[in-house]
Backbone bond lengths (Angstrom), bond angles and torsions (degrees), N, CA, C in turn:
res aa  C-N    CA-C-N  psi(-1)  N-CA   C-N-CA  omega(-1)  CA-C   N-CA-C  phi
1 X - - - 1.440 - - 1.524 110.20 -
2 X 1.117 118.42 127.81 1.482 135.28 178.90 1.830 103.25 -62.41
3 X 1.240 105.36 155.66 1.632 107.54 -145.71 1.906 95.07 -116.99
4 X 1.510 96.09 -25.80 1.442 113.47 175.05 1.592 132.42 -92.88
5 X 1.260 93.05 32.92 1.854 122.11 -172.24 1.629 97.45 -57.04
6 X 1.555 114.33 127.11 1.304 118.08 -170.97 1.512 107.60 -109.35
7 X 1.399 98.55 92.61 1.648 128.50 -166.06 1.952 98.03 -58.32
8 X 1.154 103.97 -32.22 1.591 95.35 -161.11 1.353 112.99 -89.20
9 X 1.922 110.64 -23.23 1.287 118.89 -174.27 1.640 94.28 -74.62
10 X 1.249 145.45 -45.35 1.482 158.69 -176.86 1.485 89.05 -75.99
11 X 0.949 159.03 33.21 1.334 156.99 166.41 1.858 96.55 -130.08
12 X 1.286 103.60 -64.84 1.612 105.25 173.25 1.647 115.97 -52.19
13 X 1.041 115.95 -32.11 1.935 131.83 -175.50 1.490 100.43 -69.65
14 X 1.210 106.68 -68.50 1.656 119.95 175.24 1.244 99.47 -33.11
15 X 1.447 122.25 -86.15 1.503 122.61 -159.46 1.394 122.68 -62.26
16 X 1.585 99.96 -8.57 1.735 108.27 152.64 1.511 138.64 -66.78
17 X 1.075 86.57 -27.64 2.480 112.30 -174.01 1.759 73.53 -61.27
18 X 1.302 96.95 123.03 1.479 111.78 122.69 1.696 120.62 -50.13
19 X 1.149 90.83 141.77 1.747 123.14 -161.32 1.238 103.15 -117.67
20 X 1.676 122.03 119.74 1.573 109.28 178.05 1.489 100.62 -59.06
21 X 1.933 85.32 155.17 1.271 85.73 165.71 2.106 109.40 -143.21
22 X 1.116 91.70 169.65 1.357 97.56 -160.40 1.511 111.05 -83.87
23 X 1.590 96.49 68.11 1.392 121.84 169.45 1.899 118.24 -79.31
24 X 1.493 82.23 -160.94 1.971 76.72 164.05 1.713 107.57 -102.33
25 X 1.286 117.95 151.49 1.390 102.74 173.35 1.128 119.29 -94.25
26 X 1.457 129.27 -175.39 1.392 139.42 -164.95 1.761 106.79 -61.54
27 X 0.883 136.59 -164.64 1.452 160.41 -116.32 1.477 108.20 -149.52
28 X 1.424 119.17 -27.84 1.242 145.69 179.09 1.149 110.35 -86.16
29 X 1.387 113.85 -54.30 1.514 126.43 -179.11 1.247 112.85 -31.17
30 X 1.845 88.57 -73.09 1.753 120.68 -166.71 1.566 107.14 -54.69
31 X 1.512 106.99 -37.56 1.524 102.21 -176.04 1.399 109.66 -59.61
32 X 1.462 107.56 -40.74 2.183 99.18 -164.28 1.515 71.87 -83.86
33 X 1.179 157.50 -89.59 1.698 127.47 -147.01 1.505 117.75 -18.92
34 X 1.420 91.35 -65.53 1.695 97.77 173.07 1.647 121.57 -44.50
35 X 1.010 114.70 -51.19 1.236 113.73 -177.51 1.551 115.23 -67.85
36 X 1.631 112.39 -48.57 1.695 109.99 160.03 1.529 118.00 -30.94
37 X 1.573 110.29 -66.15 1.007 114.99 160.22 1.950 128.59 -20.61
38 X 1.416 111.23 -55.32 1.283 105.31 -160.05 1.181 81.71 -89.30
39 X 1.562 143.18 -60.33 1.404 122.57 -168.33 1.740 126.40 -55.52
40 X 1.323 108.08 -8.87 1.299 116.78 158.73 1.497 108.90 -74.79
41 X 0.769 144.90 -5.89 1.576 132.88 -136.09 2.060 74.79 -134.94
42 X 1.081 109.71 -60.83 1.847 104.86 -176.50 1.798 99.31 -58.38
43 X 1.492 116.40 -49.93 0.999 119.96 -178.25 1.491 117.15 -32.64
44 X 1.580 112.32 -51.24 1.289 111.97 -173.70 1.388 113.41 -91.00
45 X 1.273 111.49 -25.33 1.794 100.53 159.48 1.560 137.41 -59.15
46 X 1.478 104.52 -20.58 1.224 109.69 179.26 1.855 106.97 -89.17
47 X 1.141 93.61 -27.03 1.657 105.68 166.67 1.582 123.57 -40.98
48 X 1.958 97.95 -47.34 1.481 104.86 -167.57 1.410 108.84 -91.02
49 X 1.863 103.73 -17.10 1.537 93.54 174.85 1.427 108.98 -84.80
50 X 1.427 141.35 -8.17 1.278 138.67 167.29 1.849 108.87 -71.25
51 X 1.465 116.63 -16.73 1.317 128.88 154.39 1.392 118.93 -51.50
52 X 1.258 91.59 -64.89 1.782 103.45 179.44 1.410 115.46 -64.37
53 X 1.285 112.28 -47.43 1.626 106.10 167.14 1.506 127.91 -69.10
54 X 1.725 117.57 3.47 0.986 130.54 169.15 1.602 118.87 -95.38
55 X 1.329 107.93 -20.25 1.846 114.66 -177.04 2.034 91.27 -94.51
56 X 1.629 104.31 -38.33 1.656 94.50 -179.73 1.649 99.06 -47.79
57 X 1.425 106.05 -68.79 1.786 104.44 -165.56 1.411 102.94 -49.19
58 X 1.412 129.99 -34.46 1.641 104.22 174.03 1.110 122.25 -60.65
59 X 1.122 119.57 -12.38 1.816 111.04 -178.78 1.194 112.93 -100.19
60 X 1.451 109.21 -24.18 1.195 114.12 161.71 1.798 112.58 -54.27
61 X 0.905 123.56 -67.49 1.188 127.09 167.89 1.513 119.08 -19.81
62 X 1.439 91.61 -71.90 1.795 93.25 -173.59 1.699 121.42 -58.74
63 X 1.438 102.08 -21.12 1.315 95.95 166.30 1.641 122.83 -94.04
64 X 1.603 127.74 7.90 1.255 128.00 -137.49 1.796 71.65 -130.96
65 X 1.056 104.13 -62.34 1.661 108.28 -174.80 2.137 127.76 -77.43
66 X 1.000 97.01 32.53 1.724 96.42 -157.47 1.347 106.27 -17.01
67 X 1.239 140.24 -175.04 1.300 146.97 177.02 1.676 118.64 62.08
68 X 1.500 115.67 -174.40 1.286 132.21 -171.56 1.455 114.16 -52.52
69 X 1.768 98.06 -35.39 1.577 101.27 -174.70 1.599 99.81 -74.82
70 X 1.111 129.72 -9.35 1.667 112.56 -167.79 1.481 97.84 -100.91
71 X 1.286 105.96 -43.01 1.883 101.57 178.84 1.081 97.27 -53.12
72 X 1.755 143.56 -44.44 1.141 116.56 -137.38 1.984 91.56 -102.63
73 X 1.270 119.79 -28.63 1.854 99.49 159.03 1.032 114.36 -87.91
74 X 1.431 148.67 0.77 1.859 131.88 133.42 1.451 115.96 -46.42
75 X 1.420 129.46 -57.42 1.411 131.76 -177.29 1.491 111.32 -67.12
76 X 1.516 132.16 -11.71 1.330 151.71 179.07 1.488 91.32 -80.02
77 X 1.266 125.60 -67.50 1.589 129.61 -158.39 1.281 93.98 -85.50
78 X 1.096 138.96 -44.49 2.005 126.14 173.89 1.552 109.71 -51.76
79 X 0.810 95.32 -33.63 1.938 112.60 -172.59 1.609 88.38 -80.09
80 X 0.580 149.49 -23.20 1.538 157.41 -160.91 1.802 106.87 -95.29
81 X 1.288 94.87 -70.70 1.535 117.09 179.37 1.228 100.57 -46.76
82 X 1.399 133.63 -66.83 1.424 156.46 -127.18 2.078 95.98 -94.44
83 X 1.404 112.58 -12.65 1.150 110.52 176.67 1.147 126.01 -101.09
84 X 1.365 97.30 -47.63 1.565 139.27 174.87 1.849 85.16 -48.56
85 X 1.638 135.05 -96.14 1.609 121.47 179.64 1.270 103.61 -33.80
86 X 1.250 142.87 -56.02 1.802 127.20 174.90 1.107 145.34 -14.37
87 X 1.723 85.63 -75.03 1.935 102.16 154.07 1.145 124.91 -62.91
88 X 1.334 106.71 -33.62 1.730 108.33 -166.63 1.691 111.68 -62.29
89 X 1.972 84.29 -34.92 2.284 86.56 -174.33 1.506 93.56 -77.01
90 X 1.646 142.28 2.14 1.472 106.29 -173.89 1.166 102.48 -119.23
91 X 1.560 111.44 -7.08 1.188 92.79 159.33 1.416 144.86 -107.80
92 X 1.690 111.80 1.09 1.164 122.31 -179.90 1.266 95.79 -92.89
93 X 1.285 135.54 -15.62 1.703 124.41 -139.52 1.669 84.13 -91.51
94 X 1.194 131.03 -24.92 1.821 114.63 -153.75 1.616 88.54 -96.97
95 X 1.206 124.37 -9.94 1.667 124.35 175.68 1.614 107.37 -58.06
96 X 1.849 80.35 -59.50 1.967 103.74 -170.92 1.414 110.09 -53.87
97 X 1.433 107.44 -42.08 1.515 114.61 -165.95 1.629 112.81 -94.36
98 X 1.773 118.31 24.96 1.367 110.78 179.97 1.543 100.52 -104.28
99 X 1.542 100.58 144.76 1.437 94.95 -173.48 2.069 99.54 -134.19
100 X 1.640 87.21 8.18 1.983 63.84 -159.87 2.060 98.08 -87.59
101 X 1.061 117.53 139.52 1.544 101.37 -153.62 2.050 93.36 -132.61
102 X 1.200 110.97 41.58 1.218 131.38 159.14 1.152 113.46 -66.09
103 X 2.036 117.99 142.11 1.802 91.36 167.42 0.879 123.37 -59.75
104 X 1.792 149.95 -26.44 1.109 123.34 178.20 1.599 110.69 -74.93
105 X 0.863 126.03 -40.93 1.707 127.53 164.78 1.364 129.87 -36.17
106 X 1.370 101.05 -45.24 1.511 113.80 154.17 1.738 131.74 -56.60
107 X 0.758 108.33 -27.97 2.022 137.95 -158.24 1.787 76.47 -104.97
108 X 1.360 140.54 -81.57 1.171 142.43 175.17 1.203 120.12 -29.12
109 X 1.790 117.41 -47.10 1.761 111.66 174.56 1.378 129.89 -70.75
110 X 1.794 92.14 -27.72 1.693 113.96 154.63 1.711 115.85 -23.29
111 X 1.672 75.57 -77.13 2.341 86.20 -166.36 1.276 64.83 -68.78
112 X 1.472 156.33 -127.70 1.391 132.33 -51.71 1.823 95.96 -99.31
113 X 1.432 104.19 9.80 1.915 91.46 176.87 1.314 89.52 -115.83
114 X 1.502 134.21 -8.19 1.528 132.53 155.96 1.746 116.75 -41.03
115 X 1.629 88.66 -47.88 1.564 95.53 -157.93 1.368 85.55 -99.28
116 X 1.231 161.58 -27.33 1.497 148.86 -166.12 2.351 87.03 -82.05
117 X 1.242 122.93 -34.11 1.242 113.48 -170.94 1.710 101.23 -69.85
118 X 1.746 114.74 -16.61 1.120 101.01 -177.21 1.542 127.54 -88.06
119 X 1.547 98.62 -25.39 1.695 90.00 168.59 1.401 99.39 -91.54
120 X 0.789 129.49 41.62 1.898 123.55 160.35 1.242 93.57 -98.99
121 X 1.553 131.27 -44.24 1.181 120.16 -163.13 1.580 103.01 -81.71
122 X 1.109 91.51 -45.90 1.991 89.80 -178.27 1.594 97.30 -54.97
123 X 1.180 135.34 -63.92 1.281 126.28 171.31 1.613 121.05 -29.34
124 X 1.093 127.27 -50.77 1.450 124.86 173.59 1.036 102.64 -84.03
125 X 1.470 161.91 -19.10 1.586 146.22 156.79 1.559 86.66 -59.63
126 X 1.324 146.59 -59.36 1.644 118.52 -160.86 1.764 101.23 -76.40
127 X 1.447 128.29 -61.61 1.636 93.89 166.03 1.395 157.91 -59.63
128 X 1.687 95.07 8.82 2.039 108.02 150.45 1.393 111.12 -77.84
129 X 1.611 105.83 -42.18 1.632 111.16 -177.31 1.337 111.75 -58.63
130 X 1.691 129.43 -42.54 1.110 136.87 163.71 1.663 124.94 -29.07
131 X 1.776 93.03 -65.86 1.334 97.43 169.45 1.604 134.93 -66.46
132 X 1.423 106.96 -36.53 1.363 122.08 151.43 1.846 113.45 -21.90
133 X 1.514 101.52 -79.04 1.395 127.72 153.94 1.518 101.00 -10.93
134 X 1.470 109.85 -90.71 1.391 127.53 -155.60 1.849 99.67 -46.60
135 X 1.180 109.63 -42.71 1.668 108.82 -135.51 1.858 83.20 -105.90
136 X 1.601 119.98 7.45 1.506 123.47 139.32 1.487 122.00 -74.19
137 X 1.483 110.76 -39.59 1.337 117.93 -174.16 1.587 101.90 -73.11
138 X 1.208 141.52 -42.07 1.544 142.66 149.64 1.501 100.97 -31.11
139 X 0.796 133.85 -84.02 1.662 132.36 177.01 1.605 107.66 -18.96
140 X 1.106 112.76 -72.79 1.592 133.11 -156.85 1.635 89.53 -58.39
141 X 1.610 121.85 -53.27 1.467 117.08 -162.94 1.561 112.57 -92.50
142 X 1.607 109.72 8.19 1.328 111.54 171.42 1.859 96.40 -111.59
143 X 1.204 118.51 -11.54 1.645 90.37 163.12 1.972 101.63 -102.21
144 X 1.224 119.30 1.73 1.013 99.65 163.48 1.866 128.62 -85.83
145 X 0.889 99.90 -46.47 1.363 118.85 169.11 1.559 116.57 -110.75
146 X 1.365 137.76 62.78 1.830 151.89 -172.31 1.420 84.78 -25.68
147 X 1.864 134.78 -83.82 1.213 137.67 -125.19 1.882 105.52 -81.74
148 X 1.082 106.45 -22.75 1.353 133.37 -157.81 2.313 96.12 -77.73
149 X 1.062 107.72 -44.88 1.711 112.32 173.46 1.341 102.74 -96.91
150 X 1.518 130.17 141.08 1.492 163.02 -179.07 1.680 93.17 -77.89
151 X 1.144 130.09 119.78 1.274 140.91 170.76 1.257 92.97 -66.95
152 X 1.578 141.28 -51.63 1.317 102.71 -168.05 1.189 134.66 -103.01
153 X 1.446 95.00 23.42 1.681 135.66 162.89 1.779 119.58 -74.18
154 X 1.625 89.72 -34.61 1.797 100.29 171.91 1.426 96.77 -78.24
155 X 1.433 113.48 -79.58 1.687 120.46 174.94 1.394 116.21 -22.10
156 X 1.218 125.22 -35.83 1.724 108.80 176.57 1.488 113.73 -80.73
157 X 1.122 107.00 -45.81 1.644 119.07 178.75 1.460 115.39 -58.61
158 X 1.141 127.34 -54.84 1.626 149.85 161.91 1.673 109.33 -39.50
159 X 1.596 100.57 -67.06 1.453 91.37 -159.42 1.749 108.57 -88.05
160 X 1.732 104.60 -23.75 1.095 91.21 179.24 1.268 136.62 -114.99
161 X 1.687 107.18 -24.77 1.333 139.20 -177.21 1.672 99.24 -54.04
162 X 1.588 96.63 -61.88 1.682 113.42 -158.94 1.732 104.78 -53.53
163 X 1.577 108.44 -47.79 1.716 117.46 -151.19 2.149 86.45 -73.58
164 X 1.455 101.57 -36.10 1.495 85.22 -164.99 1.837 116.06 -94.31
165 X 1.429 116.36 4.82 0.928 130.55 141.29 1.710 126.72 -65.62
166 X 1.167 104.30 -24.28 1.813 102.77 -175.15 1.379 95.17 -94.49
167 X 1.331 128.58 -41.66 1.697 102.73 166.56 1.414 124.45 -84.30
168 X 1.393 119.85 10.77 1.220 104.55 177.59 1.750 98.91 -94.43
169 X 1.193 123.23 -24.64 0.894 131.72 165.23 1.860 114.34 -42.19
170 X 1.135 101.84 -61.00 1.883 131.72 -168.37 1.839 74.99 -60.04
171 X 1.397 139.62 -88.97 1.304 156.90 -143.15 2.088 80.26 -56.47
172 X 1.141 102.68 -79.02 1.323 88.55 -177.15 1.582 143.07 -7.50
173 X 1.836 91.21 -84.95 1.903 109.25 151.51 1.717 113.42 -10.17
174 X 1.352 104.37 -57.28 1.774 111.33 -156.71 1.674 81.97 -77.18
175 X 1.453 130.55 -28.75 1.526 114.75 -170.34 1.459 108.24 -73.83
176 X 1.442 99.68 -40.44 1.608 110.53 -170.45 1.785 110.26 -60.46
177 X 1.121 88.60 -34.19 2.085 109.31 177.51 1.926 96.90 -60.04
178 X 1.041 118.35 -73.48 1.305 130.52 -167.68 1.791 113.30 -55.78
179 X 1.490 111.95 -34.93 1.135 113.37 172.15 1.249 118.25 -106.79
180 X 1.711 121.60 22.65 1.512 118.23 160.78 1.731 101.20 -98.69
181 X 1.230 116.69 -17.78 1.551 143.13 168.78 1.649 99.26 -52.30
182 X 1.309 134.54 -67.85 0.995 139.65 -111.15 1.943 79.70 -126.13
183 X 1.365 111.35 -38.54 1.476 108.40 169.71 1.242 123.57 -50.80
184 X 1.342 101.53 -53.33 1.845 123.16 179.80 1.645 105.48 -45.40
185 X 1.464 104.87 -39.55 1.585 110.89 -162.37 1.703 98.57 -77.89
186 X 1.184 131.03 -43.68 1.179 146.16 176.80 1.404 113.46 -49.49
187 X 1.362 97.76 -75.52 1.675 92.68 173.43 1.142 122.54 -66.45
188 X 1.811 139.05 -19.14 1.159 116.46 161.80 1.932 110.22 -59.67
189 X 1.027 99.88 -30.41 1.483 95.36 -157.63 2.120 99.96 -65.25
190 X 1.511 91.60 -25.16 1.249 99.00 -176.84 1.591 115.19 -62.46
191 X 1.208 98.92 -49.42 1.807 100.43 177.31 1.265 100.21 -73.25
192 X 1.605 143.56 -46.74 1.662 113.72 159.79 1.404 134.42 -10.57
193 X 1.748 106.51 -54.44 1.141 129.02 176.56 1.320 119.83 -40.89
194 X 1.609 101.69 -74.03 1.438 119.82 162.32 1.480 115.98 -19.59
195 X 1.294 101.24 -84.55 1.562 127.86 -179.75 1.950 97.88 -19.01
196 X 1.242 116.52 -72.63 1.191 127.19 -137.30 1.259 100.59 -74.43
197 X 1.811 115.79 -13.83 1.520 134.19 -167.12 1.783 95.56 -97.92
């Protein structure tokens, strides 16, 4: 490294760079917002009809299963349903409902649909774990009591529920990895932002 580094000419250069500024952004921008936007917006509709097809199978249940075992996987899947629309309005709704589309506003909807995609995912790794959960507790009350659990009440949960819950789970992890990656990058870039304002 040269010892005669001309601090003042790189001092004069610097204070020449254009500096973002908190204009409107390009055309490009707005489009993938927009489009985040709409795939959020299907995202959460398909959410509430997996709701609805989750309160149908509870009733299905309670009439399919009479007894303790049916209340108790109807009140499992209502409890299910009833969370599942929960999360879905808090976390899609601040996507749907952002409107300020400034570059820093823009750079801002970034992290904050970064970090709303991340407890969605942590949220669906604990309702696979749930079901995981559930479709052990089927096990436990069909070797405790054989006549008392619906074999093809074990068989769905067991063979199919469980295996495609444990990789969606596994697939998850690697999402949650990539977008705590991709957060970090955001919000530094965000306090850059700041900084320069």
């Amino acid at each position: 490294m040269a010892d005669d580094f001309d601090f003042e000419t790189l001092a004069k250069r610097w204070q020449q760079q254009q500096t973002p500024t908190d204009g409107t952004p390009g055309a490009e921008d707005l489009a993938q917002a927009s489009r985040r936007q709409r795939k959020q917006r299907a995202l959460m509709y398909i959410e509430w009809l997996g709701a609805l097809v989750m309160e149908i199978a509870a009733v299905w249940l309670l009439l399919a299963i009479p007894g303790w075992l049916g209340y108790l996987s109807a009140a499992f899947l209502m409890l299910g349903a009833l969370s599942t629309f929960y999360v879905s309005r808090q976390v899609h709704r601040p996507i749907l409902a952002y409107d300020n589309w400034s570059s820093s506003g823009l750079l801002q909807f970034r992290r904050r649909t970064c970090q709303l995609s991340l407890r969605y995912y942590r949220y669906t790794q604990f309702s696979c774990a749930a079901l995981i959960l559930f479709s052990a507790l089927l096990w436990l009350l069909h070797w405790w009591q054989p006549a008392e659990v619906a074999s093809h009440l074990l068989l769905f949960y067991s063979v199919l529920v469980s295996p495609l819950c444990l990789i969606a789970i596994y697939q998850l992890q690697q999402k949650i990895r990539q977008k705590a990656v991709e957060l970090q990058q955001l919000s530094a870039l965000a306090k850059d932002f700041e900084q320069d304002h």
